[in-house]
Backbone bond lengths (Angstrom), bond angles and torsions (degrees), N, CA, C in turn:
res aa  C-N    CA-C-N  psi(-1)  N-CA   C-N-CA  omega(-1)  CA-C   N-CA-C  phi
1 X - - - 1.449 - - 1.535 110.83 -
2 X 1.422 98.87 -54.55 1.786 101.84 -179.52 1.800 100.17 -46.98
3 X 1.466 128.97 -59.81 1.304 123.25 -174.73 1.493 121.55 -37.22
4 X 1.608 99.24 -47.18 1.584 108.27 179.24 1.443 107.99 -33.19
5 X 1.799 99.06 -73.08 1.096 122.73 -175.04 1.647 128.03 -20.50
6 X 1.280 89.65 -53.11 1.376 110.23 -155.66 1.680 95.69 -88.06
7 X 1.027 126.20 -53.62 1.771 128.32 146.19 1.303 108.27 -13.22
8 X 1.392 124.51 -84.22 1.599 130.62 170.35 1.382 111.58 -8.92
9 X 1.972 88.66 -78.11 1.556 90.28 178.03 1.342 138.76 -34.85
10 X 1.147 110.41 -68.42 1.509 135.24 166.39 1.537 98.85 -28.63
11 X 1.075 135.86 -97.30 1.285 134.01 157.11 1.448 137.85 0.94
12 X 1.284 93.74 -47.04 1.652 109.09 169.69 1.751 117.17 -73.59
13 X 1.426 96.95 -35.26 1.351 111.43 176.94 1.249 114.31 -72.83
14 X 1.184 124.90 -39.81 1.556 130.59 170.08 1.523 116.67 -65.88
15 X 1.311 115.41 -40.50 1.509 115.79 -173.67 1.813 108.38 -81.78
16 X 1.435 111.55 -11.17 1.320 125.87 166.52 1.337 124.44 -62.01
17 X 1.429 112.50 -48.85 1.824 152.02 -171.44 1.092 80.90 -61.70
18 X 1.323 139.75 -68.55 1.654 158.62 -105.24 1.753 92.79 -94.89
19 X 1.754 110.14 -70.00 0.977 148.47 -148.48 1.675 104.29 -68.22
20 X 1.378 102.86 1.00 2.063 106.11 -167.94 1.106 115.25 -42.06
21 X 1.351 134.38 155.03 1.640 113.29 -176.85 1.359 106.41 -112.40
22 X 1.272 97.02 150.12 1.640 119.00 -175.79 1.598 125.38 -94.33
23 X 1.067 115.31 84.34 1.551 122.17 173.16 1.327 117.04 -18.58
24 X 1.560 145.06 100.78 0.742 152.27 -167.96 2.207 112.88 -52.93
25 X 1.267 99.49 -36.89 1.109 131.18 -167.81 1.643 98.58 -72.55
26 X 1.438 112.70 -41.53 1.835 121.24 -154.01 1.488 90.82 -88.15
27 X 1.511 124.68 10.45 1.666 109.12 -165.04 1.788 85.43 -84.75
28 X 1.054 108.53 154.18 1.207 113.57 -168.97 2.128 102.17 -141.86
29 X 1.272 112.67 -19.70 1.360 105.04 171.91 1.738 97.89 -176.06
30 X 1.386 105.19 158.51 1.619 89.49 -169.34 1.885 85.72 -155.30
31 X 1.386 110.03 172.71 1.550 113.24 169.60 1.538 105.69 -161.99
32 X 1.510 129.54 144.36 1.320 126.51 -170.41 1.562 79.54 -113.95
33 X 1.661 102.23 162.80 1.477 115.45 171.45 1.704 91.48 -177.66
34 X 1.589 107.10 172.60 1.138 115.93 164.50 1.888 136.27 -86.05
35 X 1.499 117.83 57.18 1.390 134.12 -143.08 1.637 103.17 -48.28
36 X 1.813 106.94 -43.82 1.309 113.19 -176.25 1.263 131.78 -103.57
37 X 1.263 98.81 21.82 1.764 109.36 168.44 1.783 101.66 75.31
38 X 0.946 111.91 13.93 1.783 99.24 -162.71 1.713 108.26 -96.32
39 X 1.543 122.94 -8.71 1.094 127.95 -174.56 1.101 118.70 112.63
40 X 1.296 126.72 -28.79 1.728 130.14 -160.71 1.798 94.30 -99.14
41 X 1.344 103.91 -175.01 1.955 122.99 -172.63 1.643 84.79 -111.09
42 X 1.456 89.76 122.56 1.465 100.41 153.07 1.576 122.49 -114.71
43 X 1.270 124.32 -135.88 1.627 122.05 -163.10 1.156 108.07 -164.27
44 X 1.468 105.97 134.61 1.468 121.13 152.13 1.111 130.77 -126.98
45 X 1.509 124.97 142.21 1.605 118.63 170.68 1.178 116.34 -142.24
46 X 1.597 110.84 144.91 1.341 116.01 141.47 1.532 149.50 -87.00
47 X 1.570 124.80 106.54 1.342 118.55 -146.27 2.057 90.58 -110.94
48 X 1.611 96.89 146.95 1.298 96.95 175.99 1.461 105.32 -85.56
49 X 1.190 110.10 164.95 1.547 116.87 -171.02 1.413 112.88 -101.10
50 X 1.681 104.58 154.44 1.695 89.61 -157.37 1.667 126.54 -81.59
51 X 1.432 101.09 14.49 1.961 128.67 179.47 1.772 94.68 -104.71
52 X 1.167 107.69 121.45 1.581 105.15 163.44 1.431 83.89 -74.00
53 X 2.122 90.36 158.21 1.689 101.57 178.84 1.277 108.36 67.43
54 X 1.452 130.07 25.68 1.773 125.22 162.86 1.191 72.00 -109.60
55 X 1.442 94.58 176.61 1.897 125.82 161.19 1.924 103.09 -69.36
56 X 1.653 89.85 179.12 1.377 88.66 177.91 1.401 94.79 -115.26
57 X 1.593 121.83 173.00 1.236 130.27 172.70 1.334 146.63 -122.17
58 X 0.839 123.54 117.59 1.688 129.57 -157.19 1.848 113.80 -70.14
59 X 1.524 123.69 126.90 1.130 113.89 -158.04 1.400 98.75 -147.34
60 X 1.213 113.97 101.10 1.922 126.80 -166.89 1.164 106.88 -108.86
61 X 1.469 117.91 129.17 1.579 130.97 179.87 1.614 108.74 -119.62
62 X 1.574 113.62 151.17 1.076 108.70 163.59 1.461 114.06 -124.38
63 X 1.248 127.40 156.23 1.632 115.94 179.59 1.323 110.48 -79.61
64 X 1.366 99.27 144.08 1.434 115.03 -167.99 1.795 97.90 -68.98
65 X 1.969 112.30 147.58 1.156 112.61 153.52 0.902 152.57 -74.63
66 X 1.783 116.27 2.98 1.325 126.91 150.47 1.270 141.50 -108.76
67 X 1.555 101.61 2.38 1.668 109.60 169.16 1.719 111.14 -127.27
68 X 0.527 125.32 -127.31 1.530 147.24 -173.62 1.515 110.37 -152.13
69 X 1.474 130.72 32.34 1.340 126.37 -168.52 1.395 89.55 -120.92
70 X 1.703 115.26 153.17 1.175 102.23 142.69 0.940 132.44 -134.51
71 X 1.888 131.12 179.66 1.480 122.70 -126.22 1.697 85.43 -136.04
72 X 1.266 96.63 154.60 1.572 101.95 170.05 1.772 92.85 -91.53
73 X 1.979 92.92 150.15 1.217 96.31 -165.53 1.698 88.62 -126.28
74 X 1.316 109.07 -41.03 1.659 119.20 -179.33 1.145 109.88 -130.96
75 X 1.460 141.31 129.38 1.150 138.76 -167.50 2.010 79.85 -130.52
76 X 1.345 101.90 138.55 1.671 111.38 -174.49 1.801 104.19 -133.56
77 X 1.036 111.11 58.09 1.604 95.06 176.04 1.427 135.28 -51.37
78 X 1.161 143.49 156.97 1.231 123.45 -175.03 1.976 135.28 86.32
79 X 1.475 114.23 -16.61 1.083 116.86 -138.61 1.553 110.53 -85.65
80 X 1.420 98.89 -44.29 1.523 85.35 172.69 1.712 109.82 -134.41
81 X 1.853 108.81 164.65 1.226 116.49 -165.94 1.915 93.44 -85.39
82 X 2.065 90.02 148.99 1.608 100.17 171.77 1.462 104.40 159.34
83 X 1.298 114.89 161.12 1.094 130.46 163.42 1.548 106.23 -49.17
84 X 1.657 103.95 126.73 1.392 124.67 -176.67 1.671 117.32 -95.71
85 X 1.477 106.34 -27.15 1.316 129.55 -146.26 1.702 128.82 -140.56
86 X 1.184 121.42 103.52 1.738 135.60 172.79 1.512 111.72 6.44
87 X 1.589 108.74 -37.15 1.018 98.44 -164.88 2.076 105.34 -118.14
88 X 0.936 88.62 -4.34 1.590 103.38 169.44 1.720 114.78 -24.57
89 X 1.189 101.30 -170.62 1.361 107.75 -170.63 1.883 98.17 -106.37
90 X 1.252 112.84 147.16 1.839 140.50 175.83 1.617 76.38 -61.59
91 X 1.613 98.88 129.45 1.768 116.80 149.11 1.473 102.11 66.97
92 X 1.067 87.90 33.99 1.746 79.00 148.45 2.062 103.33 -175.53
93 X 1.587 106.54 48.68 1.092 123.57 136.57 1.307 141.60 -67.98
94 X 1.645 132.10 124.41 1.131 113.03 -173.62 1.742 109.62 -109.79
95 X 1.441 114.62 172.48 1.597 112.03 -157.13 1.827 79.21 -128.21
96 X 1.637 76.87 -175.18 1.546 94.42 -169.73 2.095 101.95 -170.06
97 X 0.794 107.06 116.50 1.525 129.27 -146.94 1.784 115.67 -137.39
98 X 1.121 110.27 112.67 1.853 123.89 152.20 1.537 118.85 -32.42
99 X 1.308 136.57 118.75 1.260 120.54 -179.10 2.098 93.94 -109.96
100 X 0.834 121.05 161.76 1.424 138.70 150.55 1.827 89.35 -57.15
101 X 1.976 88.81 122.51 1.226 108.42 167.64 1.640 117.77 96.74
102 X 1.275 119.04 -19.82 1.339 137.82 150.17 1.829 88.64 124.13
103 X 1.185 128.55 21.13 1.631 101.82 -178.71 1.987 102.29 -94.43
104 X 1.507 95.52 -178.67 1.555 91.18 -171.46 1.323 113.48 -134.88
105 X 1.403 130.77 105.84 1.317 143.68 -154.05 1.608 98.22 -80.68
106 X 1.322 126.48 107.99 1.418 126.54 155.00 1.556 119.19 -89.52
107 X 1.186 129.03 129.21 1.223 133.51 -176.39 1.629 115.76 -137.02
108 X 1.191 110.19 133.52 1.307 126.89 170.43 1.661 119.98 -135.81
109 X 1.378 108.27 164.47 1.188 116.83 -158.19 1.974 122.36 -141.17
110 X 1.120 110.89 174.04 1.383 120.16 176.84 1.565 109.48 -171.00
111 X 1.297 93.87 77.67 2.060 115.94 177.03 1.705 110.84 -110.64
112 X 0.882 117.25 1.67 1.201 119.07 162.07 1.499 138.91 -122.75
113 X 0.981 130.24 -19.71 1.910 140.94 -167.38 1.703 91.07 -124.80
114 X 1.615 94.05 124.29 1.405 115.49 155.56 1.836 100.69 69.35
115 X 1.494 98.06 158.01 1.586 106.63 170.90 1.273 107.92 -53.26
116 X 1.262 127.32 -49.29 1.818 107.08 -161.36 1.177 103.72 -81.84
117 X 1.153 115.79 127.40 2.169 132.01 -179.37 1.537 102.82 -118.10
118 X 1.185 122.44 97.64 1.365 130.55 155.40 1.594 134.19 -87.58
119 X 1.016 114.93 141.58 2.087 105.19 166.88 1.546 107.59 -128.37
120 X 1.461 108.29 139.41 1.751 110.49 176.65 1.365 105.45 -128.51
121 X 1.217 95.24 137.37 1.977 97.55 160.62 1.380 109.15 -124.76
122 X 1.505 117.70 135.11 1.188 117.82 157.95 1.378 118.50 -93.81
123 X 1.480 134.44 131.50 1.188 129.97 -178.19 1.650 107.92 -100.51
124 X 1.682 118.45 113.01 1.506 122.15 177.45 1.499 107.29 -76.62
125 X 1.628 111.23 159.22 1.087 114.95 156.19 1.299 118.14 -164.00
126 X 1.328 105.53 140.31 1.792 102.42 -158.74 2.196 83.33 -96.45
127 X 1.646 82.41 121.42 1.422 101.15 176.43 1.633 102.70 -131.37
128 X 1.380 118.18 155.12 1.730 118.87 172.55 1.712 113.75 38.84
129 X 1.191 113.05 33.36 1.574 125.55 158.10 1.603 99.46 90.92
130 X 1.448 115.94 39.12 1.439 99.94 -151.01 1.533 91.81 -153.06
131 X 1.170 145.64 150.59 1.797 164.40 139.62 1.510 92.48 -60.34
132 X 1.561 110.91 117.67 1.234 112.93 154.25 1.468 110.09 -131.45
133 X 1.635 105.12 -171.50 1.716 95.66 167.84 1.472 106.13 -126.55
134 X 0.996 100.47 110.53 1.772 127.04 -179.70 1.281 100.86 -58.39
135 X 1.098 136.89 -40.62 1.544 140.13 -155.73 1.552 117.98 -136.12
136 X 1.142 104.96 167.42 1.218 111.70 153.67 1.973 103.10 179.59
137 X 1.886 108.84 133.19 0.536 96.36 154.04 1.596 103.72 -143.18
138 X 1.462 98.46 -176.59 1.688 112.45 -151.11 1.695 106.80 -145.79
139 X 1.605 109.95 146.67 1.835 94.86 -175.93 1.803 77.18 -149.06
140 X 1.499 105.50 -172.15 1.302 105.79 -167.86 1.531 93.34 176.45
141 X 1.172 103.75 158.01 1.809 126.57 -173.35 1.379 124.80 -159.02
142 X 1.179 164.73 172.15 0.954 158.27 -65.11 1.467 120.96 127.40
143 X 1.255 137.65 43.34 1.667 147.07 -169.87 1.627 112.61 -9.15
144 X 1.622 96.40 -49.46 1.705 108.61 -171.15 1.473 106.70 -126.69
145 X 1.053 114.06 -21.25 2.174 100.65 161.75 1.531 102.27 -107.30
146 X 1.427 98.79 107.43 1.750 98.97 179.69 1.171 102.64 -91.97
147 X 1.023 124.16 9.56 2.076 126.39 168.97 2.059 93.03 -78.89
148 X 1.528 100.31 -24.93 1.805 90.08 -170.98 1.617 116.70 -99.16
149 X 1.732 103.86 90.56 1.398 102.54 170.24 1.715 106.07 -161.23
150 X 1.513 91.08 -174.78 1.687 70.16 -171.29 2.028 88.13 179.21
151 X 1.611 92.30 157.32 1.892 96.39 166.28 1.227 119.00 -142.51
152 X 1.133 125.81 -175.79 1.219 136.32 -149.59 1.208 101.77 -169.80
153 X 1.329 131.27 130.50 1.195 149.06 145.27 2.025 117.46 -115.85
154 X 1.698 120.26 108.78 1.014 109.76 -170.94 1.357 117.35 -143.89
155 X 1.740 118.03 120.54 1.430 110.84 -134.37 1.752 80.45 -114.74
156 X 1.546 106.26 110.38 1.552 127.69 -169.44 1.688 104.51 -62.84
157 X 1.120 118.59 -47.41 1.412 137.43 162.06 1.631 111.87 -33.56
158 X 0.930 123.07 -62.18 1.741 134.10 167.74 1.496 134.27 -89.04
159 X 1.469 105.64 -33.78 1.556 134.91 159.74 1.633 91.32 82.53
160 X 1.374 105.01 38.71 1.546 95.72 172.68 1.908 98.28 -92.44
161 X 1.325 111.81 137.99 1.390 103.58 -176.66 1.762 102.73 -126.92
162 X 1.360 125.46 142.48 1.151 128.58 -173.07 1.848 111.64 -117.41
163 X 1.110 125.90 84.53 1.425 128.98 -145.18 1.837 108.81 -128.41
164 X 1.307 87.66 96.38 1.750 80.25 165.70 1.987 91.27 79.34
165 X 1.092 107.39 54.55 1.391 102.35 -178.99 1.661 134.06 71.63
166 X 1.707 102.41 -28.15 1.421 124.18 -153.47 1.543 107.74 -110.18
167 X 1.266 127.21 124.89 1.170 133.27 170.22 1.685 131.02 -76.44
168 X 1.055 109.15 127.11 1.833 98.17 -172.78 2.020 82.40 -144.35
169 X 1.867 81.55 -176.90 1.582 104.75 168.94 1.073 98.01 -149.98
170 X 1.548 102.22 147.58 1.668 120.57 156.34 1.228 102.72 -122.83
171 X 1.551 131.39 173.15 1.026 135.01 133.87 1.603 151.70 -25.70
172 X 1.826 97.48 108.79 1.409 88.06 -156.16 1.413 115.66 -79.45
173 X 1.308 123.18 167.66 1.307 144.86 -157.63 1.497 96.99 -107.62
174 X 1.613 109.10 163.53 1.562 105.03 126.85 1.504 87.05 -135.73
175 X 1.266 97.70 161.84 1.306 119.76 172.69 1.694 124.67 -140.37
176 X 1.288 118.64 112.61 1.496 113.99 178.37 1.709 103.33 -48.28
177 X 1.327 99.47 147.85 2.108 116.26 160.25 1.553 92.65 -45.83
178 X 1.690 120.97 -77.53 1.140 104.43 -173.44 1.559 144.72 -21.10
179 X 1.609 91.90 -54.17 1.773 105.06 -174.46 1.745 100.09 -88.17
180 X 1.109 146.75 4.84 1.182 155.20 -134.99 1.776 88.81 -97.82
181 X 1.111 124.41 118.22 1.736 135.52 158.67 1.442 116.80 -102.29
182 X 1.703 121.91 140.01 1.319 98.71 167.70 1.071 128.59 -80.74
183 X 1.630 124.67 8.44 1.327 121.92 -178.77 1.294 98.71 -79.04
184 X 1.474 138.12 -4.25 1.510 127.03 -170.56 1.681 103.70 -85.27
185 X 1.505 126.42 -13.94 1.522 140.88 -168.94 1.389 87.00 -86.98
186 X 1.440 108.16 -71.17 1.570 122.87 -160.21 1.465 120.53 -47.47
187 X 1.851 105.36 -31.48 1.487 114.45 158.72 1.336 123.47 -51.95
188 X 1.250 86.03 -75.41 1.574 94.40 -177.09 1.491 123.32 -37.08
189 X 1.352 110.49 -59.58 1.756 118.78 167.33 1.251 109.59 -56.69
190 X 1.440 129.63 5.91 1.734 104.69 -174.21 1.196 131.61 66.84
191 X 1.499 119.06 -5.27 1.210 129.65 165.54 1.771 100.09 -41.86
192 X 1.809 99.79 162.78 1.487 104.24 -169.63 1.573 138.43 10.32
193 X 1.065 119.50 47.97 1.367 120.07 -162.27 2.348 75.21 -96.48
């Protein structure tokens, strides 16, 4: 009985974690697609976070198989940098986009403030019951040293990475959206080393 119990709990505590609520107001960009192959519209969003100057957070639903509702499946606070807010700053909004095939292109940016101008996309994909990030790619420039820039394309799923012209592999990953860092992209590509 005590095991039950304590199972429950655990459970309860997790589906609690899960369940955070989302400011109706903080949605800031969203995209439906089919993530799990099953036929129905599911959901994505990007919600601003409730600290100006946090990251924003990525929050993927799938429709439930017995209603027509849908359910939060990954709630990711924090995940990527950008303008949160109406009145924010030009070029450095981030999007959130349907790919062909059910994956979900998040992208953010830095085209306006200061010499260094970067763009990233992470590409999601709900694989083994789970939101991961399949992708990531990354480019970069330099305002006044145009010798300083560089890209990356690096598919986390295979660990084939395409960097600076040059093709290599590492070992592929998976990685949930949740646990997802950008220093794990920035490695791989050789960025700042």
């Amino acid at each position: 009985m005590f095991k039950f119990v304590l199972i429950l709990a655990l459970a309860s505590s997790a589906a609690s974690a899960l369940a955070e609520q989302v400011d109706p107001a903080a949605i800031i960009a969203g995209a439906t697609g089919d993530w799990n192959g099953d036929g129905n519209n599911d959901l994505a969003l990007l919600v601003a976070p409730p600290e100006p100057g946090d990251d924003i957070g990525i929050y993927l639903y799938l429709q439930d198989k017995s209603h027509s509702l849908q359910r939060l499946v990954t709630a990711a606070p924090g995940k990527i940098w950008g303008n949160g807010s109406l009145d924010g700053m030009f070029g450095q909004d981030p999007s959130i986009e349907a790919r062909p095939g059910g994956s979900i292109a998040v992208s953010s940016q830095n085209s306006a403030i200061g010499r260094n101008r970067w763009e990233q996309t992470l590409t999601i994909a709900y694989r083994d019951e789970q939101f991961v990030v399949a992708g990531y790619t990354y480019s970069y420039y330099d305002t006044l040293d145009t010798d300083e820039n560089g890209q990356c394309d690096y598919n986390i799923l295979t660990g084939k990475v395409v960097a600076k012209g040059k093709t290599s592999t590492i070992d592929p990953k998976t990685i949930a959206v949740s646990d997802w860092q950008d220093e794990v992209g920035q490695k791989a590509c050789g960025f700042g080393e």
